[in-house]
C-alpha positions as CSV (number, residue, x, y, z in Angstrom):
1,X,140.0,160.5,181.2
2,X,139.3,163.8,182.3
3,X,142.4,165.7,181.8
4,X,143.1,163.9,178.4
5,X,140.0,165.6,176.3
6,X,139.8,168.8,176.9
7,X,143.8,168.8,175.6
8,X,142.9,166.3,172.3
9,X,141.4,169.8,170.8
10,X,144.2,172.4,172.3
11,X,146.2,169.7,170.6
12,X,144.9,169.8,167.0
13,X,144.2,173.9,167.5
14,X,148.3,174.4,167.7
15,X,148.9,172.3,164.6
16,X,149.9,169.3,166.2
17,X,148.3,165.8,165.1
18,X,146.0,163.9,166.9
19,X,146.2,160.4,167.7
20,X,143.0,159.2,166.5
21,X,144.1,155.6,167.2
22,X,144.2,156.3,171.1
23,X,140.8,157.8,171.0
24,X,139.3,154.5,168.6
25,X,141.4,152.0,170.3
26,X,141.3,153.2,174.2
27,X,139.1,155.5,175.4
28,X,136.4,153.3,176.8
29,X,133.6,154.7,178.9
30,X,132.2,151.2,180.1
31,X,134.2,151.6,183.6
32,X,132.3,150.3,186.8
33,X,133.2,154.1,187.8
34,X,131.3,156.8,189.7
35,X,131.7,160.1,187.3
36,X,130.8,163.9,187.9
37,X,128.1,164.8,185.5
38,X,129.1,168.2,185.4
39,X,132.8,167.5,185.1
40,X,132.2,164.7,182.4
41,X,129.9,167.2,180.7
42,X,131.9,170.2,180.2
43,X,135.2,168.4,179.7
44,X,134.9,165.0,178.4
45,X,132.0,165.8,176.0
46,X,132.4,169.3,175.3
47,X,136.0,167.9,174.2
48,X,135.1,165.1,171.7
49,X,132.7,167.5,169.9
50,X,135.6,170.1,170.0
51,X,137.6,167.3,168.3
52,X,135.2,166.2,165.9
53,X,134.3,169.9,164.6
54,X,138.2,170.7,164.7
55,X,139.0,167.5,162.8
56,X,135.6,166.7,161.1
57,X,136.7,162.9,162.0
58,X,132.9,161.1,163.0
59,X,135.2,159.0,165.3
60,X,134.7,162.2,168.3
61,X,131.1,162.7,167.4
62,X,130.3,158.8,168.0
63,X,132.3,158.8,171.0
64,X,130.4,161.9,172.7
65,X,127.0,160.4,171.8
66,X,128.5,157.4,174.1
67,X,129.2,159.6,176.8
68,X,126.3,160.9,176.5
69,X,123.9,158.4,176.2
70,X,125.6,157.1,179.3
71,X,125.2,160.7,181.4
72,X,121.9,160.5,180.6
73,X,120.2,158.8,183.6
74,X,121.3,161.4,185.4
75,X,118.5,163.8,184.5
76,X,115.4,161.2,185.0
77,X,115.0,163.0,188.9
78,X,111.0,163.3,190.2
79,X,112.3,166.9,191.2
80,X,114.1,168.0,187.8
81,X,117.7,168.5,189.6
82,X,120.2,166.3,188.1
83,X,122.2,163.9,190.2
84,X,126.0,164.6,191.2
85,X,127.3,161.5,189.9
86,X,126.4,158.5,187.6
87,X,128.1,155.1,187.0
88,X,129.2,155.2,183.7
89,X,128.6,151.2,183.7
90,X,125.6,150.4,185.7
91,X,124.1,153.5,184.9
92,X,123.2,154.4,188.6
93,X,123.1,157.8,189.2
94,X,123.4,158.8,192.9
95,X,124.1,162.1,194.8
96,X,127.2,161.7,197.7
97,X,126.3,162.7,201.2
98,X,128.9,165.3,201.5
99,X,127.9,167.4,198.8
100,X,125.2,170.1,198.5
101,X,123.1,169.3,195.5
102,X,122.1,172.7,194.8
103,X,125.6,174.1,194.5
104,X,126.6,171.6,191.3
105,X,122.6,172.1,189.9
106,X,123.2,175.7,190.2
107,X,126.9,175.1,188.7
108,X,125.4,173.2,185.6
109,X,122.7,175.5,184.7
110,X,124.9,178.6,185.0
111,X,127.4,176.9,182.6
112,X,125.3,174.8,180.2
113,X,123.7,176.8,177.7
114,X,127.6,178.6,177.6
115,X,128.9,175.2,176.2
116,X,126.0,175.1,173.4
117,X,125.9,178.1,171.4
């Protein structure tokens, strides 16, 4: 899932069609699977609304809002840092042990507001 949206709009910017049936008929993000919320963020959302503003097609835009909606546990924390990873099923959103939180909150913030002007 990850390597296929950030190339559906690199796709449609070299002239090439889209398959718009993949994206209505397969991508499904109720997968009993731990994500990256940084990761999904910049790539797997930041790619559907690059689709939907390249193509216009609402199909991307209600898509992201799925993501979305489903990334945003992630940022109900009592100390305002996000967590690392969410379920995109259950909706549990968790930090691993091997990771230092900081780094990817620090990652995030730096990066964010880049994505949404």
């Amino acid at each position: 899932m990850l390597c296929v949206m950030p190339g559906v709009h690199t796709k449609n910017m070299h002239g090439a069609t889209m398959n718009f049936r993949w994206v209505a008929n397969s991508l499904d993000f109720n997968k009993n699977y731990d994500a990256s919320v940084f990761e999904t963020t910049i790539r797997v959302v930041g790619g559907l609304l690059s689709a939907y503003d390249l193509s216009g097609d609402k199909l991307f835009l209600d898509k992201a809002q799925d993501i979305a909606d489903r990334l945003l546990p992630a940022w109900n924390t009592p100390n305002g840092i996000l967590y690392n990873n969410i379920n995109l099923s259950h909706g549990n959103p968790h930090n691993p042990r091997w990771t230092a939180v900081t780094l990817n909150f620090t990652k995030f913030k730096l990066n964010f507001p880049c994505s949404i002007i």
